[in-house]
N, C-alpha and C positions, 0 to 999 in steps of 0.2 A: 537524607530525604531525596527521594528521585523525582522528577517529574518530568513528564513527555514535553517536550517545547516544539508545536507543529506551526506551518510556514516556510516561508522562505526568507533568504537575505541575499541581496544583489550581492555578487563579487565586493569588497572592500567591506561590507557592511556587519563583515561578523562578528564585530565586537560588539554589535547590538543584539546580538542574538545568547554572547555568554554574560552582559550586564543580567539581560531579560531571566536568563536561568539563574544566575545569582538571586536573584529579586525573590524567587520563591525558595531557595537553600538559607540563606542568608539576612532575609527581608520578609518574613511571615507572610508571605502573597497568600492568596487562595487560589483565584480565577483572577487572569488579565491577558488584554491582547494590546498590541504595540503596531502602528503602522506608522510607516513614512513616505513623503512622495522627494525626488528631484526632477526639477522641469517635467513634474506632468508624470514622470516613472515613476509606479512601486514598486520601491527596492526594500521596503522593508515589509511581511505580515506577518507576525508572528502571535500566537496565542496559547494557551496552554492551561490547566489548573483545574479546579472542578466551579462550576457555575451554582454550587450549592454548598453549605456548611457541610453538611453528612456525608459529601463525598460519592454523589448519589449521579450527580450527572458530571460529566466530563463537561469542562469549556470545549464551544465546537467553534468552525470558523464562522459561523453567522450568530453567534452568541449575541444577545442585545441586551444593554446594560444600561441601567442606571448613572448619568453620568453626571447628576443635581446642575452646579451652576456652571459647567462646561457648555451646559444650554443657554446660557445666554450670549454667545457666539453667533449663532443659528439665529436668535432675536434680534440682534441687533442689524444682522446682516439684512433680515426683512426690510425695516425701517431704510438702510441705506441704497436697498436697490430702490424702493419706492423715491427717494430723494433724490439717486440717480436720471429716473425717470418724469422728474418735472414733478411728481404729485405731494411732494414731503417735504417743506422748507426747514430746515434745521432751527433758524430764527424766529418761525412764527410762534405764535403764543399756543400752547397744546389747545385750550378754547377754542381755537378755527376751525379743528378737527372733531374739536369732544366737546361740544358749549357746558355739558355739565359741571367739566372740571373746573370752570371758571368760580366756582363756589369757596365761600372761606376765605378770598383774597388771595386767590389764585389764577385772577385772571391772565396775567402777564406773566408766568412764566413759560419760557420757548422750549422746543421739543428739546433742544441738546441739550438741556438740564436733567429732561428723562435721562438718557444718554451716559451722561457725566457721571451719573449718579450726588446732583446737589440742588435736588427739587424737593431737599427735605420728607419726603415723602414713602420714609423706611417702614412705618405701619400704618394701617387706619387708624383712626382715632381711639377707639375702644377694641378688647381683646375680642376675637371673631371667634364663634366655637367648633372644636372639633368637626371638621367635615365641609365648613363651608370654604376652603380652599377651591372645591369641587365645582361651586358653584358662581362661574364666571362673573353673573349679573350682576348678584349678591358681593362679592368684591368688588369690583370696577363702582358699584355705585358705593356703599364704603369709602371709597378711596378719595371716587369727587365729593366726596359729601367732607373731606379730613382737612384741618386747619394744617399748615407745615409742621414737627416739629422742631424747625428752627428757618429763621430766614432766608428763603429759597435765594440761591446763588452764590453766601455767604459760605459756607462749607462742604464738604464732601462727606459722605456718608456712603454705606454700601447698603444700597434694595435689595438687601438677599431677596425675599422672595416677590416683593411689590414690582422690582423692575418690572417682570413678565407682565402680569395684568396693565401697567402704565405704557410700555412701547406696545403690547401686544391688542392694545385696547384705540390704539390711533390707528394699528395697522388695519384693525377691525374698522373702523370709522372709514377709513379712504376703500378700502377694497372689497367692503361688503362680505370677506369670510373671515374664518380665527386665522389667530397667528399660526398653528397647524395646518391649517390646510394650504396657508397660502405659501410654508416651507413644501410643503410636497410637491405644489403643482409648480413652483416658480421656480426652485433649487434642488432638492434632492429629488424625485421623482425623472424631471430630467436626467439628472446624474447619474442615477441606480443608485444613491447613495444609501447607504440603511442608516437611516435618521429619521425618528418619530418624535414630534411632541405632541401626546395623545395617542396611545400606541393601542392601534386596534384590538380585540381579544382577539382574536387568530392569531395573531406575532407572539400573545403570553406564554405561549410552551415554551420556547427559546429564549426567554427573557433570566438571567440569571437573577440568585437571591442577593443582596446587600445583607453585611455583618459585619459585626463591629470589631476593633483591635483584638490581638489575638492578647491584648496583656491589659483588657479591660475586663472586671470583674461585673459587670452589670451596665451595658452599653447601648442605647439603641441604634440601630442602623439610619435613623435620620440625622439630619445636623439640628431639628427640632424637638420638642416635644410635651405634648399638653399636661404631661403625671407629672415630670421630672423638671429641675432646672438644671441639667447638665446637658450643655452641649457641646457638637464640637470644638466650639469655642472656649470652651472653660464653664465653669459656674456662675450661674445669672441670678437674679431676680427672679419671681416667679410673676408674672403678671395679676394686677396693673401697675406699670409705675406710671408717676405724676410727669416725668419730664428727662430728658438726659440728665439732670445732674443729680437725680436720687441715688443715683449709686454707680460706682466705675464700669457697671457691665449692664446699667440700663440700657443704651443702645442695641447691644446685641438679645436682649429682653427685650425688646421694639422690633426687632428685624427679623426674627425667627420663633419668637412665641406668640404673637399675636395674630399670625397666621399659622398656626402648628399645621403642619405637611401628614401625621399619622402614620400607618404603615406601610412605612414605604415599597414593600413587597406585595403590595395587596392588587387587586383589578381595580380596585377603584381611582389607585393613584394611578394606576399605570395608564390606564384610559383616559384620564383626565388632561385638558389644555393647563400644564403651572411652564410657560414659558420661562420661567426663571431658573429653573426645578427640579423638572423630570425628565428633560429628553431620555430615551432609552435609546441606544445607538449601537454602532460596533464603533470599533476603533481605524479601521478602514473605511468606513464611510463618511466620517467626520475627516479624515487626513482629505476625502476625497472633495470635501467642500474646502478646505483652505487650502488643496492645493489653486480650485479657481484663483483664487486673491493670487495666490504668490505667482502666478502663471499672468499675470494681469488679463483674467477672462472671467465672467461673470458682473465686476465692477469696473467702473472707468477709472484710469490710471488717481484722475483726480480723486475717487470717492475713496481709493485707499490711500491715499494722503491726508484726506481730509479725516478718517475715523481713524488712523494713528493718529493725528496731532493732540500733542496734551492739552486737557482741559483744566489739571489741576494747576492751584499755584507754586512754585517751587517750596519746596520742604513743608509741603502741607498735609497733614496726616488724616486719616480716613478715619470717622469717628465710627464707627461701629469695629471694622477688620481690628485697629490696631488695641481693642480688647484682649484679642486670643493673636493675633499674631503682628510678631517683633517684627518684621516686615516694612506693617502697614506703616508705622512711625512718620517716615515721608512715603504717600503712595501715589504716583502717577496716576490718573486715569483717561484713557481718549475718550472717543465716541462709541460707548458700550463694549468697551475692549482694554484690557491689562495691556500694558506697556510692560516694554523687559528691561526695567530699572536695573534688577539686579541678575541677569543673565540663566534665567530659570529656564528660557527660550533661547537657548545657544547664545554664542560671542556677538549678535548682529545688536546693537541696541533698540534698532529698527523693528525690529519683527513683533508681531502683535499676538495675541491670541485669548483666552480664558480659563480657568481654574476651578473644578469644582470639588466640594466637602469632601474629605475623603483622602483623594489624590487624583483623580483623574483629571486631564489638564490635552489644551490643542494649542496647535499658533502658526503662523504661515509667517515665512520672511521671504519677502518678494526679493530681495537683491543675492538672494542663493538659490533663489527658487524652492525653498523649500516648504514641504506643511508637516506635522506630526501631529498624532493624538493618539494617548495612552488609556485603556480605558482600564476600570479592576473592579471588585464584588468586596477586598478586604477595607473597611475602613482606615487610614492613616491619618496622619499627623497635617498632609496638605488641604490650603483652600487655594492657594495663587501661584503653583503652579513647583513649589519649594520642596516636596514631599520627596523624598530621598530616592525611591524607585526610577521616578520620573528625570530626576536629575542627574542619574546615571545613564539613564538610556538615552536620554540627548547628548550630552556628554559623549558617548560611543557613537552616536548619530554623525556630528559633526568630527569627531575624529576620523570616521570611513568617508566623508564628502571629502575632507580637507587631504587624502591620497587622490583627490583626481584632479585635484588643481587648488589654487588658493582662495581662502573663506573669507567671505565680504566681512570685517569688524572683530577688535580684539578678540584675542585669544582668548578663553576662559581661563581665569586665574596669572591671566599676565598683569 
C-alpha cells in the first residue's frame, strides 16, 4: 500500500513523518493529519490519506475533522479564560450562574465539579430522542431539571457528552453567546486557528467523512447510537436503565445513549453547538491552540496550574471510561483536562491535554513547550489518548525534540 504523506517536518523531526507513514502501511489509517509546535514552531504538518471511505477525495492540508471529545479541550479552555478574568469562580455553586440548575438538589454544587467531571451528571434523567442533541434549550433544560445519578462529589464519572451543554451553558450564562462563538471570537479566530464547534455550512465541503474500523463488520461511525447497543465502548444496555448498578455497562448506557449524537457525517451534526462532541478541526489548528498553554500565553501561568491540578482521588476509577477501557481503573482527572498518568502525552507527567472516540487526541506540555494534536476519519481503538497511531507519533515527537537538548520528565519506558 502506498500513500502520499504531504507537509513538512523540521530538521530532527523525521521520525515523525516515517511513524506517520507506518500508520496508514501498517495501522489501517484512512485520512489523518499530525501537527506539533516547540516554543511556538511548527515543526511538524503532516497529512495524508483520503478524507472519505471510497477514496473519492484526497485528505488536503485544510481537511476539517471530526475530532468527538478532543473538543472538550477547547471547552474547558472557555470556562478558564472566563475564571482568568474575574467573571468564573471555580467554587461557586453552578446556581449563581444558571439559578435553574439549582433544581433536584443541586443547588450546591461548584463549577469544578462540571470540570472534574463528578457533578454526577452523565445523563438527563429520561432517554432524550433522536435529534434533540440539536436542540440546546431542550437539553440544558433536561439536565437542570435531572436528579444526580449519584452523589455529586462523591465520584467521578465521564460526561461523554453532557460535559458540553453543563460548561457550555454557564459559559452561555456569563457572556451572553454559545460556547461556539465565544471559541471563535476569544481563541481561535484570533489565532487563525481552524477550530469550529458548530461548523458553518460553507466549511462542509472540506469536512472529511468518519468510518468505522477497518475489522468491524457492522460499525457506526459514532461512539453512540439510538438502533444499536454497541459502542465504542463495548456492548451496553439499550436504554432505560434504572440506575448504575443495573448492569456493569450501565453507565456507559447513561453517557452515550441517552443523548445519541446520529449521523455523525450529516449537516446537521456538523452545524450543531455539542461542545463535548463535534468540534470539527484540522490538526494544526488544535496544535495551534495548545501551543498558547505551553508558551504560557493565552492563560496565566496560574490558570495552567490550576486546570492541571488533579481533581481525582488517588486510585480512583472513573465509572463510566473504565467500562471499555483498562485504563480508566485509576483515572486522573484535572479541570476539564486528562492528565498523563500513563505517558500517552510524552515522558513529561505534567502535560495535559484530551482524547477523543476514535483516536484522535491534543496536549500541551508547558515545561518543553510543547503542543501536539492528531486528527484521523478511521475509527480505532482510542478514547484517552492510548490508540496506537497516536502513540507512535509522539513517541517519535519527543525522540526529534530530545536531539536538541534534554527533555523535561522520564524517559518513556525507563
Amino acid at each position: 500500500m502506498t500513500v502520499r504523506v504531504h507537509g513538512t517536518c523540521a530538521p530532527g523531526f523525521e521520525g515523525v513523518r516515517a511513524e506517520f507513514e507506518r500508520s496508514f502501511t501498517e495501522r489501517d489509517e484512512l485520512g489523518a493529519a499530525v501537527a506539533a509546535t516547540v516554543g511556538g514552531e511548527l515543526v511538524v504538518d503532516l497529512w495524508g490519506g483520503d478524507a472519505d471511505r471510497s477514496g473519492t477525495r484526497p485528505w488536503e492540508r485544510d481537511t476539517l475533522v471530526n475530532v468527538y471529545s478532543t473538543t472538550k479541550g477547547m471547552t474547558a479552555l472557555c470556562a478558564h479564560l472566563l475564571v482568568d478574568r474575574g467573571e468564573l469562580d471555580l467554587d461557586a455553586p453552578v446556581a449563581r450562574y444558571w439559578p435553574e440548575f439549582a433544581q433536584e438538589g443541586k443547588a450546591d454544587i461548584p463549577v469544578r465539579w462540571l470540570l472534574g467531571h463528578r457533578a454526577g451528571l452523565i445523563a438527563p434523567g429520561e432517554p432524550m430522542a433522536p435529534g434533540a442533541v440539536y436542540d440546546w434549550e431542550k437539553v440544558t433544560e433536561a439536565l437542570a431539571a435531572t436528579r444526580p445519578w449519584w452523589r455529586p462529589g462523591t465520584a467521578q464519572g465521564y460526561h461523554a457528552v453532557t460535559f458540553g451543554f453543563l460548561v457550555g451553558e454557564v459559559v452561555r450564562r456569563i457572556t451572553g453567546v454559545s460556547l461556539g462563538t465565544f471559541l471563535r471570537a476569544e481563541v481561535t479566530g484570533p489565532l487563525d486557528a481552524d477550530v469550529h464547534v458548530g461548523t458553518p455550512e460553507s466549511e462542509h465541503g472540506r469536512c472529511a467523512d468518519m468510518a468505522p474500523p477497518v475489522r468491524a463488520t457492522e460499525a457506526p461511525p459514532s461512539p453512540s447510537s439510538s438502533t444499536s447497543s454497541r459502542t465504542v465502548f463495548g456492548e451496553a444496555p439499550k436504554p432505560p436503565v434504572g440506575g448504575l448498578t443495573d448492569h456493569p455497562m450501565a453507565p456507559v448506557t447513561l453517557a452515550l445513549q441517552y443523548l445519541p449524537l446520529g449521523d455523525v457525517n450529516a449537516a446537521a451534526y456538523r452545524c450543531a453547538e455539542i461542545p463535548a462532541a463535534n468540534g470539527h478541526a484540522t490538526a494544526r489548528g488544535i496544535a495551534a491552540v495548545y501551543a498558547e498553554l505551553a508558551c504560557g500565553r493565552l492563560l496565566s501561568s496560574g490558570a495552567v496550574e490550576r486546570l492541571r491540578t488533579r481533581q481525582s482521588e488517588d486510585d480512583e476509577p472513573d465509572l463510566v471510561l473504565r467500562a471499555g477501557t483498562p485504563l480508566a481503573e485509576t483515572w486522573p482527572w484535572g479541570l476539564g483536562y486528562m492528565l498523563n498518568q500513563y505517558g500517552q502525552a510524552g515522558p513529561n507527567p505534567k502535560a495535559f491535554g484530551h482524547g477523543g472516540a476514535g483516536g484522535s487526541y491534543a496536549f500541551a506540555d508547558p515545561e518543553n513547550g510543547v503542543s501536539y494534536a492528531y486528527t484521523m476519519n478511521r475509527m480505532g481503538a482510542g478514547t484517552s489518548g492510548e490508540d496506537l497511531r497516536s502513540i507512535h507519533l509522539v513517541g517519535a515527537l519527543y525522540e526529534g525534540l530530545g536531539e536538541r537538548g534534554p527533555v523535561q520528565g522520564p524517559m518513556m519506558g525507563a
